[in-house]
C-alpha positions as CSV (number, residue, x, y, z in Angstrom):
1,X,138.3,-0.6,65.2
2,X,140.5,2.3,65.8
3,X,139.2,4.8,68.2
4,X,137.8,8.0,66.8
5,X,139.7,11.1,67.1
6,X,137.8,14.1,68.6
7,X,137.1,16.9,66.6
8,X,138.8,20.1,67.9
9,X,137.0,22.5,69.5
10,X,136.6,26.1,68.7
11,X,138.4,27.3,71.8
12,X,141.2,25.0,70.5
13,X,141.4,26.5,67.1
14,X,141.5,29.7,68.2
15,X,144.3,28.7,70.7
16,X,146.8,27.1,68.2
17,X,145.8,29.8,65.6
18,X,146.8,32.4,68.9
19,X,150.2,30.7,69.5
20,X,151.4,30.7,65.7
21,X,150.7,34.6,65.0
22,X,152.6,35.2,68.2
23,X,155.5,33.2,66.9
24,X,155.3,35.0,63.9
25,X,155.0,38.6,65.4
26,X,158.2,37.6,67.5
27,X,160.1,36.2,64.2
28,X,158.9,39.8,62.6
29,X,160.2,41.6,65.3
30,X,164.0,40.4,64.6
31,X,163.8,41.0,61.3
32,X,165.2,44.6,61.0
33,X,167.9,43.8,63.1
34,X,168.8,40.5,60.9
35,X,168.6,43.3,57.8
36,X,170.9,46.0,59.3
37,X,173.1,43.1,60.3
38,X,174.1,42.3,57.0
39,X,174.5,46.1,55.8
40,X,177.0,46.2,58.7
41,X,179.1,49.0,58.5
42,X,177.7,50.5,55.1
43,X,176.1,53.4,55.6
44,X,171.6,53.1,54.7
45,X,172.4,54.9,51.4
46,X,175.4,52.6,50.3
47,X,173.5,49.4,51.5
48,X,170.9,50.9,48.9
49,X,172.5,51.5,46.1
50,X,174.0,47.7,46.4
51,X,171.0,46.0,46.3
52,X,169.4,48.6,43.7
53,X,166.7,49.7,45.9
54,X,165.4,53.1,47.3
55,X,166.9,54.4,50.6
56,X,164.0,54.9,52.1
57,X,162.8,51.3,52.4
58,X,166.4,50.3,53.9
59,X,165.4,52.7,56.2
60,X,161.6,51.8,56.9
61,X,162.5,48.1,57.0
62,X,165.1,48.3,59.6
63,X,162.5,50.3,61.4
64,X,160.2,47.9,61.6
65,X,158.1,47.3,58.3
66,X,157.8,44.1,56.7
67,X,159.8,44.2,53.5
68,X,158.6,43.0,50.1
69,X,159.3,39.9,48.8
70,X,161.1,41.2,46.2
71,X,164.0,42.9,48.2
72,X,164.2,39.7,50.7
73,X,165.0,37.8,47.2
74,X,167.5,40.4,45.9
75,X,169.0,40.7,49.7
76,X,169.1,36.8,49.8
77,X,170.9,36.5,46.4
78,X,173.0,39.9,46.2
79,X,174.3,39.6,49.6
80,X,174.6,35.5,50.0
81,X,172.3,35.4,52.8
82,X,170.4,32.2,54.3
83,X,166.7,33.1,53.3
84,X,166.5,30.3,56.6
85,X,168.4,33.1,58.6
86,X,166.9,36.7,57.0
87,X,163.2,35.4,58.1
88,X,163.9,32.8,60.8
89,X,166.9,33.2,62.6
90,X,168.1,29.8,61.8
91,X,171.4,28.4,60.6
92,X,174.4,30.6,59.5
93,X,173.7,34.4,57.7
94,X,175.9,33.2,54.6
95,X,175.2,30.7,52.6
96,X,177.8,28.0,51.8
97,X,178.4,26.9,48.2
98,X,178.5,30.6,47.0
């Protein structure tokens, strides 16, 4: 007979659900500067009309708010970005093939 495995306990629940928001409020916080990385030297405006989005969210999502799914996609595909890199930091910005 195998031995039983023990139910986790609240406390450890709470604990692992506690560690993964913090890694995800860390990956959030790179986020704007992954974003304004690939702009580059384009000015907010520029960067904007590129992508075919307002100004103003190039600007709030460099400051900090989480963008849309829809203008990670377009960034991801207009700009040949790593979707692996925008929201995780991992591998290379561009991606190959493209």
């Amino acid at each position: 007979m195998k031995p039983a495995l023990s139910d986790p306990t609240l406390n450890d629940i709470v604990k692992e659900f506690s560690m993964a928001s913090a890694s995800v409020r860390r990956l959030k916080r790179k986020l704007p500067e992954r974003i304004a990385k690939v702009r580059g030297d384009r000015s907010q405006r520029q960067f904007a009309r590129d992508l075919g989005v307002f100004q103003q969210n190039v600007n709030r999502y460099e400051s900090g708010t989480t963008p849309h799914t829809d203008f990670l996609i377009t960034l991801a595909l207009k700009e040949n970005v790593s979707v692996d890199w925008l929201l995780l930091g991992k591998g290379k910005m561009k991606r190959s093939g493209r």
